[in-house]
LUMKEMAR-237220 format. One record per residue (C-alpha): z, x negated, y negated. Coordinates in nm, 2 decimals, always signed. Layout:
% LUMKEMAR-237220
<r <Z X Y>>
...
This chain:
% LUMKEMAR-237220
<r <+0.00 +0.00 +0.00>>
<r <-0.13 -0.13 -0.32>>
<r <+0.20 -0.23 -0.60>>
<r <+0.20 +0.03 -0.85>>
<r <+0.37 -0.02 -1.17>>
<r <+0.50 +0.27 -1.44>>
<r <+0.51 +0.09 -1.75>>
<r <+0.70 +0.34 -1.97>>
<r <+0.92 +0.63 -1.90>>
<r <+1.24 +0.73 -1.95>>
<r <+1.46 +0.80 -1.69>>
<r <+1.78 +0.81 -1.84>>
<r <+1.71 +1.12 -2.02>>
<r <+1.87 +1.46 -1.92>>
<r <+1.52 +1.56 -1.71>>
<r <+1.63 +1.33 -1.45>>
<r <+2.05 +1.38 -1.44>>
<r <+1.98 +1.60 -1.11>>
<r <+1.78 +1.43 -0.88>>
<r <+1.75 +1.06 -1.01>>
<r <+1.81 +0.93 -0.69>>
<r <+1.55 +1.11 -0.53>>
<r <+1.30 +1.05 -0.84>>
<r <+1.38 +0.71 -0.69>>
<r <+1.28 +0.77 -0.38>>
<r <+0.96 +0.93 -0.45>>
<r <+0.84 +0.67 -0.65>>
<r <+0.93 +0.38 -0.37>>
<r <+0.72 +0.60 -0.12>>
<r <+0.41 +0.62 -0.37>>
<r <+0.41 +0.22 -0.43>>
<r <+0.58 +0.21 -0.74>>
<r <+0.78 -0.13 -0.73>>
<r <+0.86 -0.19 -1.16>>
<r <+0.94 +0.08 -1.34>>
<r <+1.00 +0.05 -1.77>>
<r <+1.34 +0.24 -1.86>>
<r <+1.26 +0.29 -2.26>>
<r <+1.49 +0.41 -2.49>>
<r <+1.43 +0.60 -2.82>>
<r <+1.76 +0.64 -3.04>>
<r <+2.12 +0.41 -2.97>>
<r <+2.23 +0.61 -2.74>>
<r <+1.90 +0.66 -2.53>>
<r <+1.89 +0.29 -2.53>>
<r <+2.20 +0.21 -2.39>>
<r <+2.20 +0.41 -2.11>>
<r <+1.85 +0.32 -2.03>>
<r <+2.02 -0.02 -2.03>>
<r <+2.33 +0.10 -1.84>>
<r <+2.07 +0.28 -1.57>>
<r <+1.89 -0.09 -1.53>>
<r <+2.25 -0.26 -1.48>>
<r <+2.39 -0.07 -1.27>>
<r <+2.10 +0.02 -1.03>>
<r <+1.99 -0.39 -1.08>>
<r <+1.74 -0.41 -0.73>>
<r <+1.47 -0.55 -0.92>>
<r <+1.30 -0.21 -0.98>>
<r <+1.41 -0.10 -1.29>>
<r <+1.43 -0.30 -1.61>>
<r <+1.47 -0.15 -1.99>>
<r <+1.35 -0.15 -2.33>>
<r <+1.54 -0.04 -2.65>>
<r <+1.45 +0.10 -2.97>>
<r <+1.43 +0.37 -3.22>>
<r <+1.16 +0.56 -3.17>>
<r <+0.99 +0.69 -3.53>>
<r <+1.11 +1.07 -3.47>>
<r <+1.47 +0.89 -3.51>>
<r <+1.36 +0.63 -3.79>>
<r <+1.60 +0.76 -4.00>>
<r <+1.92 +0.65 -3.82>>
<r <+1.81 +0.30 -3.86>>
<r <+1.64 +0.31 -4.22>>
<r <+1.88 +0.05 -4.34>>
<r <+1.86 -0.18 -4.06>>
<r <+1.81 -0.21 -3.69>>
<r <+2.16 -0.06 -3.51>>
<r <+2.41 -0.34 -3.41>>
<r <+2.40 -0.17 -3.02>>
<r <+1.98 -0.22 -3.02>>
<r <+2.00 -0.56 -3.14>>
<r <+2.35 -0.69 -2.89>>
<r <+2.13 -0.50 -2.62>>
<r <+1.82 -0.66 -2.71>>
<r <+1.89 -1.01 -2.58>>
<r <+2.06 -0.84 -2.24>>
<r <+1.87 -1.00 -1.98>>
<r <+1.80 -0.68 -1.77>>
<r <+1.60 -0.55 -2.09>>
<r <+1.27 -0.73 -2.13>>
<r <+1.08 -0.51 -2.47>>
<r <+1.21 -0.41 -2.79>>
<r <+1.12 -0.03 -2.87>>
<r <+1.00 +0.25 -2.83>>
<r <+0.89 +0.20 -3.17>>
<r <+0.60 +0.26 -3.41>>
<r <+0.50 +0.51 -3.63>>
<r <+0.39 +0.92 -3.54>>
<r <+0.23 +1.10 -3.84>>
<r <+0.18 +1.47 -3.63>>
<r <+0.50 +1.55 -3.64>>
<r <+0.61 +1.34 -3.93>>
<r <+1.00 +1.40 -3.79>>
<r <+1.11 +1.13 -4.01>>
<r <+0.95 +1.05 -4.34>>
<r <+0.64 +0.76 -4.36>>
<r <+0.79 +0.50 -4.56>>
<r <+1.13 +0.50 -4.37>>
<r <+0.90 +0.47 -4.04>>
<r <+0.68 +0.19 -4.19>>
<r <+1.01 +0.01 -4.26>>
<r <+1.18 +0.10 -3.94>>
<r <+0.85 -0.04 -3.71>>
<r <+0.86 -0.35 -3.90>>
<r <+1.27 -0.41 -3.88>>
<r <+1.15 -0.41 -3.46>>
<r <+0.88 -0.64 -3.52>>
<r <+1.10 -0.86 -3.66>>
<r <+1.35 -0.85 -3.37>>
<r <+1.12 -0.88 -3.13>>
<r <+0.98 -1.22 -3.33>>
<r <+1.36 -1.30 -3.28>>
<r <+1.45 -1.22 -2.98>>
<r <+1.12 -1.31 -2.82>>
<r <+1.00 -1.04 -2.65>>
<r <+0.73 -0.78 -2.66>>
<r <+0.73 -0.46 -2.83>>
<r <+0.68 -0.11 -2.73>>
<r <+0.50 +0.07 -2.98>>
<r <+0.44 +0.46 -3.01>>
<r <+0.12 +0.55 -3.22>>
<r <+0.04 +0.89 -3.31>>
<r <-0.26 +0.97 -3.63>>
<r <-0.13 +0.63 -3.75>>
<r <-0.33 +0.34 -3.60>>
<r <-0.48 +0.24 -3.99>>
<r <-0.09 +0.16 -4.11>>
<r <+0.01 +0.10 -3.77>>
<r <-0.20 -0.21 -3.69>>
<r <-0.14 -0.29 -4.11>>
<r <+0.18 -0.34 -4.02>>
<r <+0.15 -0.54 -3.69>>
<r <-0.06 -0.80 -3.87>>
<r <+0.15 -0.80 -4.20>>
<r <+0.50 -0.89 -3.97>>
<r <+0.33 -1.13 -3.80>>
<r <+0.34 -0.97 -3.43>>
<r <+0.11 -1.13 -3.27>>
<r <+0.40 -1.38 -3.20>>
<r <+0.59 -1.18 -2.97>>
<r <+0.26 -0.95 -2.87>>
<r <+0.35 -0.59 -2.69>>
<r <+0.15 -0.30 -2.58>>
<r <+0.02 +0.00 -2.73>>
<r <+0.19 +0.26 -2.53>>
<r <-0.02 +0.63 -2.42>>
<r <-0.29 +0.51 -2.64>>
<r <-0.48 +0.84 -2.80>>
<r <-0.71 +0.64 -3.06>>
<r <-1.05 +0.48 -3.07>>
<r <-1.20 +0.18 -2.90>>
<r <-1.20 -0.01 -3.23>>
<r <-0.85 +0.11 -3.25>>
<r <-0.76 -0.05 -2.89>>
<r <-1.00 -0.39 -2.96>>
<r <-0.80 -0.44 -3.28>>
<r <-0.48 -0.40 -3.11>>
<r <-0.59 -0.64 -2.81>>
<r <-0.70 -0.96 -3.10>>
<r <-0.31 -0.91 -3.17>>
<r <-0.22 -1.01 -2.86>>
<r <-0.16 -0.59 -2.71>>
<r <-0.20 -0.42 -2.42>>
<r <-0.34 -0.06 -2.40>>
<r <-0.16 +0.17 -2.16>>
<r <-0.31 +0.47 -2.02>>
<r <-0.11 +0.75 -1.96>>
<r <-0.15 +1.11 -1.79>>
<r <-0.36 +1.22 -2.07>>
<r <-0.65 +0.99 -1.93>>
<r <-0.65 +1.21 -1.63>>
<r <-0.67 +1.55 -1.80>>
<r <-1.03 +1.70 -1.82>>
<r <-1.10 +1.69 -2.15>>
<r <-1.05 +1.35 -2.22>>
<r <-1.35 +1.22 -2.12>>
<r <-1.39 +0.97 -2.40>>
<r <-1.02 +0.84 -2.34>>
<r <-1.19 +0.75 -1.99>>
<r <-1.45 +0.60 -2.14>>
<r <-1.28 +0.39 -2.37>>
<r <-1.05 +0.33 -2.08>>
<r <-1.41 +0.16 -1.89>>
<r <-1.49 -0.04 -2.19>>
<r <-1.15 -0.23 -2.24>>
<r <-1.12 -0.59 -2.06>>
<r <-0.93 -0.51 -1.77>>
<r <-0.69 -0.83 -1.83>>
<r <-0.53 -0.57 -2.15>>
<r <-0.50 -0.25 -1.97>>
<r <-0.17 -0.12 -1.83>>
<r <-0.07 +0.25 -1.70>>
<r <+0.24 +0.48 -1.77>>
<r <+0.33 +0.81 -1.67>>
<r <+0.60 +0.84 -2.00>>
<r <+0.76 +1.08 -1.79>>
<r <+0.93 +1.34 -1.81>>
<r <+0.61 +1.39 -2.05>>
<r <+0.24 +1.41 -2.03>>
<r <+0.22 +1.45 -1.68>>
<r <-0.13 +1.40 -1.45>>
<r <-0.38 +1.67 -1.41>>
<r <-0.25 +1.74 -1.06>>
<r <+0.08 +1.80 -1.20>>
<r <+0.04 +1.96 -1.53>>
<r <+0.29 +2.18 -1.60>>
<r <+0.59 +2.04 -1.42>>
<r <+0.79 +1.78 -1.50>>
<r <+0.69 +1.44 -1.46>>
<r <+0.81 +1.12 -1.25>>
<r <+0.72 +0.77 -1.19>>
<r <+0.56 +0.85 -0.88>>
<r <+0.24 +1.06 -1.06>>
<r <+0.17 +0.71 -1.17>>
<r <-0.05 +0.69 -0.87>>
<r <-0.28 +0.99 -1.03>>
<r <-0.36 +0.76 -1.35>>
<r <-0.47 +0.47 -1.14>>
<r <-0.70 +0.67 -0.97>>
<r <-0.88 +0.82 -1.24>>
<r <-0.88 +0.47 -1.42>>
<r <-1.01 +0.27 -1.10>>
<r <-1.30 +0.57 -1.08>>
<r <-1.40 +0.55 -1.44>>
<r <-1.37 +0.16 -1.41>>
<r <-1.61 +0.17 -1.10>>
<r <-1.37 -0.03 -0.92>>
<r <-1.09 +0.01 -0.59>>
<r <-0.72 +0.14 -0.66>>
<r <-0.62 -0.15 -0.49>>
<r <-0.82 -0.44 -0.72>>
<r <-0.72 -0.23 -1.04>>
<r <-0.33 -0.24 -0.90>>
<r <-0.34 -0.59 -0.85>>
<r <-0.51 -0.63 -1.19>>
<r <-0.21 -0.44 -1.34>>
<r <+0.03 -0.58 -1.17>>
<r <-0.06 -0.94 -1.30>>
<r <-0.06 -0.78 -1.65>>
<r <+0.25 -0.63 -1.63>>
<r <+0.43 -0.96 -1.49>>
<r <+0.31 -1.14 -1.78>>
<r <+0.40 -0.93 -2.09>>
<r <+0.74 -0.85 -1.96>>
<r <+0.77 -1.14 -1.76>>
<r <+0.96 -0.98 -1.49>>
<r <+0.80 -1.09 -1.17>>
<r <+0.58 -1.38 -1.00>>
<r <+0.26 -1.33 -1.03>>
């Protein structure tokens, strides 16, 4: 069985205080060998980080942040917890971070300063950032170049822009991770741009509980619908699950640095 890995979700949120265990489970039986724990606000952050310790088989590892929904609890400064958590060995990313102008929970300017407080910690800390991008790739990528963060590089997580949008964030030193939308029907230019990418940049993510896979749409997603998003990305690649799995896998293990390769 080919070594699947979910490079974003978050399992520490209430979705999963039922069954984790047997989310678990499932996701060993589908492949899934690393799994991203990612936080989004303090407190989502350090239990994502308490989830990692305490299950510590090698499976699970974490990344903490405030995601730009929450900018506004850290519009003065990154939170003391994020930043004695950040240099935890069990957590290998900085974020969820970035900047989401749909929903526009938190005003711009305090997300614009927020994202670029994480760049800097990641800079100083030295590892990669998670970044969330949502009708904001001009400012976004404005801001990765501005902070300098092509020095501690990251990846662009459930991408949703354009191929320019992906190439720009990939001369910064980015990954592009695909997510369940790639799978749903009418995203066949998310596919497409998905083809088009250099396959040494791509990662995939379920982001669950969100966004689940076309087979699951509806219900509540899990690490193991992973499998579903490396399908449809081998197929519109041209290419075997297995050869884009140990593709990923080697990209994975070198931006969070959390295996051999």
């Amino acid at each position: 069985m080919a070594k699947l890995v979910d490079s974003h979700c978050h399992l520490a949120m209430k979705e999963f205080e039922e069954d984790l265990p047997e989310v678990l489970a499932r996701s060993s039986g589908a492949g899934v060998e690393r799994i991203l724990v990612v936080g989004s606000d303090e407190q989502g952050s350090l239990e994502a980080f308490r989830l990692v310790r305490n299950r510590n088989d090698g499976m699970l590892f974490a990344a903490v942040g405030i995601h730009p929904h929450d900018s506004a609890m850290a519009s003065s400064g990154i939170p003391g917890t994020i930043e004695e958590l950040s240099v935890c060995p069990e957590v290998v990313a900085v974020g969820e971070t970035g900047l989401d102008y749909f929903y526009d929970h938190s005003p711009r300017d305090v997300q614009k300063r927020v994202f670029a407080f994480h760049v800097g910690l990641a800079r100083d800390t030295g590892k990669p950032l998670v970044v969330h991008v949502r009708d904001a790739y001009g400012d976004a990528l404005e801001i990765l170049r501005r902070e300098k963060a092509s020095e501690c590089g990251g990846v662009i997580h459930c991408f949703s822009g354009s191929r320019e949008d992906a190439l720009a964030a990939i001369d910064l030193g980015f990954y592009i991770s695909f997510a369940g939308p790639v799978t749903w029907p009418k995203n066949g230019s998310l596919r497409e741009i998905a083809a088009a990418l250099p396959m040494e940049s791509i990662l995939c993510e379920t982001d669950a509980p969100f966004l689940s896979p076309q087979p699951k749409r509806g219900r509540r997603n899990e690490p193991a619908h992973v499998a579903w998003v490396y399908e449809v990305l081998a197929q519109a690649r041209g290419i075997s699950v297995e050869k884009c799995a140990r593709e990923i896998w080697k990209n994975s293990s070198r931006l969070f640095r959390w295996g051999v390769l």
